[in-house]
LODRENTI-849747 format. One record per atom (N, C-alpha, C, CB): residue number from 1; residue in three letters; atom name; x, y, z. Coordinates in Angstrom, 2 decimals. Atoms other than C-alpha are relative to their C-alpha. Glycine has a CB too. Layout:
N
PT   num   residuo   atomo        xx        yy        zz
PT   NUM       ALA      CA         X         Y         Z
...
END
This chain:
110
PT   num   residuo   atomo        xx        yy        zz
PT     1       UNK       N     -0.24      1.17     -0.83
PT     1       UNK      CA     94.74    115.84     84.97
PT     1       UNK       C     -0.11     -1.22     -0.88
PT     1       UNK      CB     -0.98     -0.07      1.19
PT     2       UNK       N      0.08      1.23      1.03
PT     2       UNK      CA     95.59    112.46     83.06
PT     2       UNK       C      0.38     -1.14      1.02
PT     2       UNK      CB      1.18      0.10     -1.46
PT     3       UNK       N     -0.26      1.26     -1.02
PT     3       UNK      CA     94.49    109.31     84.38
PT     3       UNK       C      1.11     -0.97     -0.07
PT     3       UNK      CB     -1.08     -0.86     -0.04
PT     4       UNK       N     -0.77      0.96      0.42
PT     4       UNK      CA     97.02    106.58     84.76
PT     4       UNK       C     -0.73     -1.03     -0.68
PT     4       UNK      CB      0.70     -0.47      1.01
PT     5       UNK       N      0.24      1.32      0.74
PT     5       UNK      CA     97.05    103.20     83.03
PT     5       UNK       C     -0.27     -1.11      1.13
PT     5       UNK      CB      1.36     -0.43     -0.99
PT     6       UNK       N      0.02      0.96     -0.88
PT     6       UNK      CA     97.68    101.37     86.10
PT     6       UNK       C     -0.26      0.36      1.96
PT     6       UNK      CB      1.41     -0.64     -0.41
PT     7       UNK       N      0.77     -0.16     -1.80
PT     7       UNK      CA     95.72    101.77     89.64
PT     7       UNK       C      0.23     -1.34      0.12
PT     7       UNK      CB     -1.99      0.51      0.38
PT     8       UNK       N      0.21      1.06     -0.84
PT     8       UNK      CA     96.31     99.27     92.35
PT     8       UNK       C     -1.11     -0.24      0.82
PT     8       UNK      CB      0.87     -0.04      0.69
PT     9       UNK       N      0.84      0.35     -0.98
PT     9       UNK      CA     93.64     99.90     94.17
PT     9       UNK       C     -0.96      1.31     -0.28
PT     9       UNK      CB      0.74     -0.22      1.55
PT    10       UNK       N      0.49     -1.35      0.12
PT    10       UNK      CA     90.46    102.59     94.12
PT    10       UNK       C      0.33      1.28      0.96
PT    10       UNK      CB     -1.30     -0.18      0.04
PT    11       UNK       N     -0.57     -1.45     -0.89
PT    11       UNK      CA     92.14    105.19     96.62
PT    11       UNK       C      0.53      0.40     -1.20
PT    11       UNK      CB      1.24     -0.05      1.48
PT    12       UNK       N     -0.41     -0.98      0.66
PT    12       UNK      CA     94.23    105.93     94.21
PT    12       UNK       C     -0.06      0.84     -0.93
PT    12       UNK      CB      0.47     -0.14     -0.10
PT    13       UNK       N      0.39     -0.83      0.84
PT    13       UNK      CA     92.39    107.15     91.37
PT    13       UNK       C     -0.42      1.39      0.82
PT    13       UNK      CB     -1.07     -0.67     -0.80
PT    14       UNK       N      0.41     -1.48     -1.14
PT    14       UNK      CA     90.29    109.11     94.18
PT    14       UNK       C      1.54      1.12      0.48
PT    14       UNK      CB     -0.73     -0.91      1.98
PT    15       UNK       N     -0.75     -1.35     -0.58
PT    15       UNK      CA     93.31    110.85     95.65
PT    15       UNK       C      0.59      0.75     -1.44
PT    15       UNK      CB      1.48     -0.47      1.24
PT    16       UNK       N     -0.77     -0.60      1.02
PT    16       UNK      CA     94.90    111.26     92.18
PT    16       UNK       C     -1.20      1.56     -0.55
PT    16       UNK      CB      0.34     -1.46     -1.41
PT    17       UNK       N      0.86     -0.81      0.17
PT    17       UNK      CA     91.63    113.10     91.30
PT    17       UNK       C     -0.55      1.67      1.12
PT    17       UNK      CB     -0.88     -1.06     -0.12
PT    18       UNK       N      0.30     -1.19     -1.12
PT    18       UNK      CA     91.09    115.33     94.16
PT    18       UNK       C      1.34      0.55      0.81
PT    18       UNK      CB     -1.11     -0.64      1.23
PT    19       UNK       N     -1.18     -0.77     -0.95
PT    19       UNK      CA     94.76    116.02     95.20
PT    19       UNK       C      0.24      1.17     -0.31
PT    19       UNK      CB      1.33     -0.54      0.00
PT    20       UNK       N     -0.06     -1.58      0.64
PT    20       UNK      CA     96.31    119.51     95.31
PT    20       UNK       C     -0.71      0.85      1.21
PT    20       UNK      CB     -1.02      0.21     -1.71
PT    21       UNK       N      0.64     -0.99     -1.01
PT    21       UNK      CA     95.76    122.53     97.58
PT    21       UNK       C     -1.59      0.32     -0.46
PT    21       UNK      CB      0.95      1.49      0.03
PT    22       UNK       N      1.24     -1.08     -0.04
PT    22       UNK      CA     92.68    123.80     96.06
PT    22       UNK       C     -1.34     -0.96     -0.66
PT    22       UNK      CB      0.42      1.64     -1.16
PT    23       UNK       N      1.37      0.97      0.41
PT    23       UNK      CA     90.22    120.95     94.79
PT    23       UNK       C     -1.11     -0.57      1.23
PT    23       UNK      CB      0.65     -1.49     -0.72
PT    24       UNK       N      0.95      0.16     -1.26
PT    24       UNK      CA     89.08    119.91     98.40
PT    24       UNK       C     -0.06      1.44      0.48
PT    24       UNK      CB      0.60     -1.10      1.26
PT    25       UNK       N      0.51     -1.39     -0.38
PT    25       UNK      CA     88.83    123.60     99.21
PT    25       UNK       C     -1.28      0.26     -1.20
PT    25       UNK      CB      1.44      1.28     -0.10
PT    26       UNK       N      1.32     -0.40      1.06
PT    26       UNK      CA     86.63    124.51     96.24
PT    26       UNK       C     -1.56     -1.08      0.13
PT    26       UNK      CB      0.73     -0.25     -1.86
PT    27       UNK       N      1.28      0.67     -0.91
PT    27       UNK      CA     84.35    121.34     97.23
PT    27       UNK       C     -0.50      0.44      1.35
PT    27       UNK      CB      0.29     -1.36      0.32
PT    28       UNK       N      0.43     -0.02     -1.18
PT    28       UNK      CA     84.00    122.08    100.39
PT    28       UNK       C     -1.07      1.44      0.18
PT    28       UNK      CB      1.32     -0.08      0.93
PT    29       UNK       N      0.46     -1.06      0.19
PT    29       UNK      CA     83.06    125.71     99.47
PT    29       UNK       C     -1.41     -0.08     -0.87
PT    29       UNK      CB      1.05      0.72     -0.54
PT    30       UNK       N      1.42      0.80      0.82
PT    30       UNK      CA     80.18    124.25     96.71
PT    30       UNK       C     -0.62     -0.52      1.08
PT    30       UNK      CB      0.29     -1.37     -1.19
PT    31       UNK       N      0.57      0.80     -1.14
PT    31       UNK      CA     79.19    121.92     99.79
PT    31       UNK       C     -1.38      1.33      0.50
PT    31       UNK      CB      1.55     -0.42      1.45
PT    32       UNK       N      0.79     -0.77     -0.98
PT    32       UNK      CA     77.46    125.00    101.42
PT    32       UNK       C     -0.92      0.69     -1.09
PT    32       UNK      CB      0.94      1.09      1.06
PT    33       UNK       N      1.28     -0.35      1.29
PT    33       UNK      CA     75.81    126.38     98.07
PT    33       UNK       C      0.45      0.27     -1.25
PT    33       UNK      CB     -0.91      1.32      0.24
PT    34       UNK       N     -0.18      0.04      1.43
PT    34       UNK      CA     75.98    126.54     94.33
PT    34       UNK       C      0.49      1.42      0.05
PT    34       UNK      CB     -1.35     -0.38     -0.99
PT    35       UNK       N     -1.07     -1.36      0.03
PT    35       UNK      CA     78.84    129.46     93.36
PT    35       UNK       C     -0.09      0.30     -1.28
PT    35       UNK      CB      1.67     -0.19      0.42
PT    36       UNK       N     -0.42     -0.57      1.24
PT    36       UNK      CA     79.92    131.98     90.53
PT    36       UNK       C      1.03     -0.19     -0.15
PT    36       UNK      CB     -0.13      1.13     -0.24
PT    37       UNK       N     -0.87     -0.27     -0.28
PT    37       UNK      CA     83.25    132.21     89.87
PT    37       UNK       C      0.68      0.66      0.59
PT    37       UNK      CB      0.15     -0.01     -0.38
PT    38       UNK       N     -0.90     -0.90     -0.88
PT    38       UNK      CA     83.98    135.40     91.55
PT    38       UNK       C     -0.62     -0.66      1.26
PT    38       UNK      CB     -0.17      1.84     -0.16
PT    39       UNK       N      0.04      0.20     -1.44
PT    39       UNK      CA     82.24    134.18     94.38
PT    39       UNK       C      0.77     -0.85      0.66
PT    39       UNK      CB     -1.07     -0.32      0.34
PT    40       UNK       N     -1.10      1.09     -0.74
PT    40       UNK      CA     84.51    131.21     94.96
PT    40       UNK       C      1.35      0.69     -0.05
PT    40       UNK      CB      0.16     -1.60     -0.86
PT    41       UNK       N     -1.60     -0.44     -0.24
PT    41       UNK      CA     87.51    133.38     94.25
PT    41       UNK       C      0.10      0.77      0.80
PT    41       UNK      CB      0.76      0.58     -0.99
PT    42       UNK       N     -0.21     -0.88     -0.87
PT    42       UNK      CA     86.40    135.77     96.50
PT    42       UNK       C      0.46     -1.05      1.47
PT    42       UNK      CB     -1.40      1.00      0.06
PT    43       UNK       N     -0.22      0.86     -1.61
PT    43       UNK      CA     85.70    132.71     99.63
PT    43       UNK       C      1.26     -0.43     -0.02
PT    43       UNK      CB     -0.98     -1.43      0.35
PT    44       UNK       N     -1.14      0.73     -0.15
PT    44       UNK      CA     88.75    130.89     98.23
PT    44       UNK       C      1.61      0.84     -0.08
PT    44       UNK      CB     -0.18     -1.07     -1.10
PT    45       UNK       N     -0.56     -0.94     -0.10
PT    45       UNK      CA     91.66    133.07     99.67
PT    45       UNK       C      1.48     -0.70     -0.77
PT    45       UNK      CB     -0.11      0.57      1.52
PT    46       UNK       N     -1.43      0.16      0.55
PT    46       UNK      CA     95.00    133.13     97.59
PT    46       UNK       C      0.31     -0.63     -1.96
PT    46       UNK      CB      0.67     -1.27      1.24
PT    47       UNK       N      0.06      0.54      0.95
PT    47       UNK      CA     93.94    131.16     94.50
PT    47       UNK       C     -0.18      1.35     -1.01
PT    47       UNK      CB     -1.02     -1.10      0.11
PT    48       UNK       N      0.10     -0.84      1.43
PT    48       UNK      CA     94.46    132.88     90.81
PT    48       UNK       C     -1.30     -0.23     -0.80
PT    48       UNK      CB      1.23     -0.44     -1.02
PT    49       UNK       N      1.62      0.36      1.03
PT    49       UNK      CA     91.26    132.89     88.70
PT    49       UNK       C      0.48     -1.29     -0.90
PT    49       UNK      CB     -0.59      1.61     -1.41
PT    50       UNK       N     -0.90      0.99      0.51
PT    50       UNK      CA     93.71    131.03     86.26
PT    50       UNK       C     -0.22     -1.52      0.72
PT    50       UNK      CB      1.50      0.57      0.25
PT    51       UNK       N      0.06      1.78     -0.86
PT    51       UNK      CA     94.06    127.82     88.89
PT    51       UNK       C     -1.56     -0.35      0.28
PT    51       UNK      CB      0.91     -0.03      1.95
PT    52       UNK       N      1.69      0.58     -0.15
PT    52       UNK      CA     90.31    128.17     89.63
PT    52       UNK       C     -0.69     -0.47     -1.31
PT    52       UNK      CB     -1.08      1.26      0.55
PT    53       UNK       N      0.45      0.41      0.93
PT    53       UNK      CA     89.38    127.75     86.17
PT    53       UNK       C      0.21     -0.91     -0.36
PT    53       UNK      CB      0.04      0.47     -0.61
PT    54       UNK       N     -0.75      1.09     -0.20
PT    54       UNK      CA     91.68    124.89     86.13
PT    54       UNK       C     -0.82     -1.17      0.66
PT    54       UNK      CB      1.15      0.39      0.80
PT    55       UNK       N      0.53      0.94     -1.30
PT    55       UNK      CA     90.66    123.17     89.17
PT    55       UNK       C     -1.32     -0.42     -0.13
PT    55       UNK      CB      0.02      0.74      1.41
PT    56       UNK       N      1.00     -0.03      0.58
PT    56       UNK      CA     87.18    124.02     87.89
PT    56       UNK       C     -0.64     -0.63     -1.14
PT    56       UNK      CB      0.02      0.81     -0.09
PT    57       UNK       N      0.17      0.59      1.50
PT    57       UNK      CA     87.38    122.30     84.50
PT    57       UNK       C      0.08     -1.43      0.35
PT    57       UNK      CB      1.25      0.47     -1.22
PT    58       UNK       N     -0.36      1.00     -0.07
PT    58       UNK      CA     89.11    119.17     86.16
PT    58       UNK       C     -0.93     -0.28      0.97
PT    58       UNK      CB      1.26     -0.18      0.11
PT    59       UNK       N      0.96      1.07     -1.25
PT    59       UNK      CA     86.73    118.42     89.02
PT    59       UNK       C     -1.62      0.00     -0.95
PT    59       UNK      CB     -0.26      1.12      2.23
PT    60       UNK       N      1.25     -0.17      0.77
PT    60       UNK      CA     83.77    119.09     86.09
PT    60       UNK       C      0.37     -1.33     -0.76
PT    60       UNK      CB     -0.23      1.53     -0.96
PT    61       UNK       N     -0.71      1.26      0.86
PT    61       UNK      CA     85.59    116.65     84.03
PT    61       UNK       C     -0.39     -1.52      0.65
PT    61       UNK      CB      1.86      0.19      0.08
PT    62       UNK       N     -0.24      0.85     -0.58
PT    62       UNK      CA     85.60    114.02     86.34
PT    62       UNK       C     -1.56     -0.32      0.85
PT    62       UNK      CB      1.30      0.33      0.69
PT    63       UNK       N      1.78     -0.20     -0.51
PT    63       UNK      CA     81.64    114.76     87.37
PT    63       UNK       C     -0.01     -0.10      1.58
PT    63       UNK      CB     -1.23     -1.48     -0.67
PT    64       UNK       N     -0.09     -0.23     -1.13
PT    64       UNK      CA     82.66    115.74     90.98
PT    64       UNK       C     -0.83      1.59      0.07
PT    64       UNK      CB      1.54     -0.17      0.41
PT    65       UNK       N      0.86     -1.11     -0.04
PT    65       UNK      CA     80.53    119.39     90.31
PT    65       UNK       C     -0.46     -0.07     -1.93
PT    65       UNK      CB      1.01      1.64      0.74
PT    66       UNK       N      1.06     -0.64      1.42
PT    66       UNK      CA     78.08    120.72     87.38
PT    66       UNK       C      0.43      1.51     -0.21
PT    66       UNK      CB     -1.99      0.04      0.39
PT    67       UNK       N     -0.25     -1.31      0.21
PT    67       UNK      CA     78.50    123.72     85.87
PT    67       UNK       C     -1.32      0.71     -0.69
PT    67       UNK      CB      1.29      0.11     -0.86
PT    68       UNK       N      1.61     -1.00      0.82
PT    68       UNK      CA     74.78    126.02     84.78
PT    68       UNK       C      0.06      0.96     -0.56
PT    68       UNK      CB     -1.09      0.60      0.79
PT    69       UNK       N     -0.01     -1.49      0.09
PT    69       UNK      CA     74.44    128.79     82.82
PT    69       UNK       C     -1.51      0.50     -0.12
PT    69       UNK      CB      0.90      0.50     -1.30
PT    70       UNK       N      1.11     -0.82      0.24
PT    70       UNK      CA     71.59    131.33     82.74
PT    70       UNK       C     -0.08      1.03     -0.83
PT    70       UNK      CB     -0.32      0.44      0.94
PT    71       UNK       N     -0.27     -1.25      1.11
PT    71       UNK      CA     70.87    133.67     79.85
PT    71       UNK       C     -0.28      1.08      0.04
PT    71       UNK      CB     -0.40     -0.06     -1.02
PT    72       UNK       N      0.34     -1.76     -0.44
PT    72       UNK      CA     70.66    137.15     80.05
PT    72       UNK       C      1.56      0.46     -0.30
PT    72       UNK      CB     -0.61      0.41      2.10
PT    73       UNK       N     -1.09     -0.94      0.10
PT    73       UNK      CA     73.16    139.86     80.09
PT    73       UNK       C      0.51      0.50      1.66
PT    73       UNK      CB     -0.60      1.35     -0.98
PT    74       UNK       N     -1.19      0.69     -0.32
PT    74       UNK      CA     75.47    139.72     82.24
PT    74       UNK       C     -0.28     -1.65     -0.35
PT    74       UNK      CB      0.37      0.31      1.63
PT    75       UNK       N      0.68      1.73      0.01
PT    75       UNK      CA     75.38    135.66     81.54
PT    75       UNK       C      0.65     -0.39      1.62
PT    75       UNK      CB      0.89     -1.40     -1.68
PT    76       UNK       N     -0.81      0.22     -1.18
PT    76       UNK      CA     75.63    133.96     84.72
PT    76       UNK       C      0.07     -1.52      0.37
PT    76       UNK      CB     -0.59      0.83      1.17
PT    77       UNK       N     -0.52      1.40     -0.03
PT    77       UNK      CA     77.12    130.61     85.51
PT    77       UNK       C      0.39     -0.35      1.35
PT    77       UNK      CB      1.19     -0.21     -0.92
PT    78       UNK       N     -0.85      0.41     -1.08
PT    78       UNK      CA     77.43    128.82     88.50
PT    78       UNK       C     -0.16     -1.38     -0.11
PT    78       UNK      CB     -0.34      0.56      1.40
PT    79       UNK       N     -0.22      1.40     -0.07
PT    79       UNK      CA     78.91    125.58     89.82
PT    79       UNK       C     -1.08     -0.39      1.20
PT    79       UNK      CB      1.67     -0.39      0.32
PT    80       UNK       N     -0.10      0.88     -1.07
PT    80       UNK      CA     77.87    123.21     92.18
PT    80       UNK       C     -0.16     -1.57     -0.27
PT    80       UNK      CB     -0.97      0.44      0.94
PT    81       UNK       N     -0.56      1.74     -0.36
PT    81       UNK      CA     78.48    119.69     93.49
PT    81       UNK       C     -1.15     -1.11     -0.62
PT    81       UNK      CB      0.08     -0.36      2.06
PT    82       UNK       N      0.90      1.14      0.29
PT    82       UNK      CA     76.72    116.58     91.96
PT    82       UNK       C      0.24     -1.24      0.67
PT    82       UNK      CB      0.02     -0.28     -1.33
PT    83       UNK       N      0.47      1.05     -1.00
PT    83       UNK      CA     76.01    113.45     93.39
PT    83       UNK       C      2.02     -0.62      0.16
PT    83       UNK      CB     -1.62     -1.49     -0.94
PT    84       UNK       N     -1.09      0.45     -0.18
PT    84       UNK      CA     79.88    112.39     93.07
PT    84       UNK       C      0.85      0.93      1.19
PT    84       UNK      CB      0.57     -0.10     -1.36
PT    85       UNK       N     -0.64     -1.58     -0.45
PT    85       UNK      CA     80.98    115.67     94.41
PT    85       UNK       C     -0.38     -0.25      1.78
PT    85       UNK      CB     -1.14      1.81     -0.97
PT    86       UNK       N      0.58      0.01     -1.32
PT    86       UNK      CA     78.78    115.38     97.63
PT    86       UNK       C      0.03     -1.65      0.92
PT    86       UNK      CB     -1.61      0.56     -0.30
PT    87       UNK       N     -0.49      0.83     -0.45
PT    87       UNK      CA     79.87    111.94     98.07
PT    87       UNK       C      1.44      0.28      0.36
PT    87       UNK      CB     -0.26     -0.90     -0.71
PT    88       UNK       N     -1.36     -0.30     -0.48
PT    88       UNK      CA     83.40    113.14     98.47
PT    88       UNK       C      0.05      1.06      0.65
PT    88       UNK      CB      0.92      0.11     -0.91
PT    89       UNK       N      0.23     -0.85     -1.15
PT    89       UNK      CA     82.28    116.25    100.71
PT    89       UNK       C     -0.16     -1.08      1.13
PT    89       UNK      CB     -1.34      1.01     -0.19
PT    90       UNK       N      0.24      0.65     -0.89
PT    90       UNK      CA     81.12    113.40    102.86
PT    90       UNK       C      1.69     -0.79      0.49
PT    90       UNK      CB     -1.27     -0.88     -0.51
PT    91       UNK       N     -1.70      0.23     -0.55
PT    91       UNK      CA     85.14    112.19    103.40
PT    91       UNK       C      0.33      1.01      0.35
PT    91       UNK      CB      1.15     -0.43     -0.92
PT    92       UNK       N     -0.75     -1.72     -0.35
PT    92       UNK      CA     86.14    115.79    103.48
PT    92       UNK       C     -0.62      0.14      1.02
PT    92       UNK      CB     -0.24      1.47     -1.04
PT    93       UNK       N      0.63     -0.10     -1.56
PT    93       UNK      CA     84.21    116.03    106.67
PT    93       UNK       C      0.78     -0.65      0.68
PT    93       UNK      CB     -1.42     -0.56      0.34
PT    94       UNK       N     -0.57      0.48     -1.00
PT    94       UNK      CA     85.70    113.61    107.95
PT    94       UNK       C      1.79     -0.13      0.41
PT    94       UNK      CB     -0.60     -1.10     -0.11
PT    95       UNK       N     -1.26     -0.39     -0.09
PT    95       UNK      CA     89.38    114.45    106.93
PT    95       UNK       C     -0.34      1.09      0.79
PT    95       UNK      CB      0.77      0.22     -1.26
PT    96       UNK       N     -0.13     -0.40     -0.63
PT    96       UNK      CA     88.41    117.67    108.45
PT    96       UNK       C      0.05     -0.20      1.30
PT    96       UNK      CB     -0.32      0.41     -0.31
PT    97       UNK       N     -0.30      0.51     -1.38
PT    97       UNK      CA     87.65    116.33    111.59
PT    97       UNK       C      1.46     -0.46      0.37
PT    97       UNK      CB     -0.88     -1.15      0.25
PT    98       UNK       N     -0.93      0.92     -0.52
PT    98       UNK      CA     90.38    114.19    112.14
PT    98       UNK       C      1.39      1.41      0.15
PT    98       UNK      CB      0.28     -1.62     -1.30
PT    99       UNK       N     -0.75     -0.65      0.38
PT    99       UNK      CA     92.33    117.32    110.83
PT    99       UNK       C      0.25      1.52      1.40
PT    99       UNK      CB     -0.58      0.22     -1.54
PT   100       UNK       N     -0.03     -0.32     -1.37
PT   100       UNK      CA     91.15    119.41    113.78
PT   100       UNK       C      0.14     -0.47      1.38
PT   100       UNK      CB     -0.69      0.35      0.07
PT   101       UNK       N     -0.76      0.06     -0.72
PT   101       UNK      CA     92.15    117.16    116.05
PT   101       UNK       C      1.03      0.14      0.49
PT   101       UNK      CB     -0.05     -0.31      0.05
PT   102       UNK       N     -1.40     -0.64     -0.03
PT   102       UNK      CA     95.37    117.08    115.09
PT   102       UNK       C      0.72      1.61      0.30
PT   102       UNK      CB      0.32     -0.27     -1.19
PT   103       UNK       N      0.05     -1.45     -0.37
PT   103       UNK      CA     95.26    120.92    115.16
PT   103       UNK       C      0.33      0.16      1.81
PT   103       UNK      CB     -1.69      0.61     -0.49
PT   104       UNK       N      0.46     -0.20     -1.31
PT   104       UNK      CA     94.27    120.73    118.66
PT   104       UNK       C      1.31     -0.50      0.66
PT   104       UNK      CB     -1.44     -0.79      0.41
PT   105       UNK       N     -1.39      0.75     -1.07
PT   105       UNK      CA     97.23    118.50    120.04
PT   105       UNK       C      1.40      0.74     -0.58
PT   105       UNK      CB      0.24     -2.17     -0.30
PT   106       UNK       N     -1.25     -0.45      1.07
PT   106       UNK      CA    100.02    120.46    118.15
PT   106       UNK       C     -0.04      1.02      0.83
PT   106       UNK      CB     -0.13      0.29     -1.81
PT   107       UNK       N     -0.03     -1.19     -0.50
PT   107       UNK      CA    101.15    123.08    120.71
PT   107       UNK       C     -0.23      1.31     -0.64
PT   107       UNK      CB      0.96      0.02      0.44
PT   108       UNK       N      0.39     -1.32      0.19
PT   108       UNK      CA    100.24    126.62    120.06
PT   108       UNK       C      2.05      0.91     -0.08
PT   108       UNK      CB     -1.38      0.50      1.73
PT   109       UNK       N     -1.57     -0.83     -0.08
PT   109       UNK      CA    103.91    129.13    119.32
PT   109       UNK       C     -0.35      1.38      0.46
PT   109       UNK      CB      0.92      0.17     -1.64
PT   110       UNK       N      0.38     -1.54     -0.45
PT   110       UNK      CA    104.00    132.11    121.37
PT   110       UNK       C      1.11      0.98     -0.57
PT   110       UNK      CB     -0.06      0.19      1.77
END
């Protein structure tokens, strides 16, 4: 992800940073508790390990999650959200909301 030169305004770094199917999914999934990788690839349905590692590197990058490791054999590494991260879970709430409303008024197809 490469920042621009020229923002008009701070939305748009934010959305530039968090757009994309799978960056507010993978927060939202951290939101509830610090993950491995398989474990987020298991919750997060459809994504390639490939794009998670991705998605994973760029929201680390940008200090929206942490990444830990622990030593031993197997080594084991998980993410979760840091103080930037859980400030932007706190919008993602509220896009969801708004998002299940919309849901709600959108007839049903039989």
């Amino acid at each position: 992800m490469k920042i621009r030169e020229d923002y008009t305004c701070p939305l748009e770094i934010t959305h530039d940073l968090i757009r994309g199917k799978w960056k507010p999914i993978i927060l939202w999934q951290l939101s509830k508790k610090a993950c491995s990788l398989s474990e987020l690839k298991h919750e997060i349905q459809g994504i390639s390990e490939k794009m998670l590692l991705e998605q994973l590197a760029q929201l680390q990058n940008y200090q929206f999650i942490g990444k830990q490791s622990a030593d031993g054999y197997p080594l084991k590494v998980s993410y979760f959200l840091k103080e930037r991260g859980q400030k932007m879970f706190a919008a993602l709430t509220i896009m969801q909301e708004v998002g299940t409303e919309l849901l709600e008024e959108i007839p049903t197809k039989k």
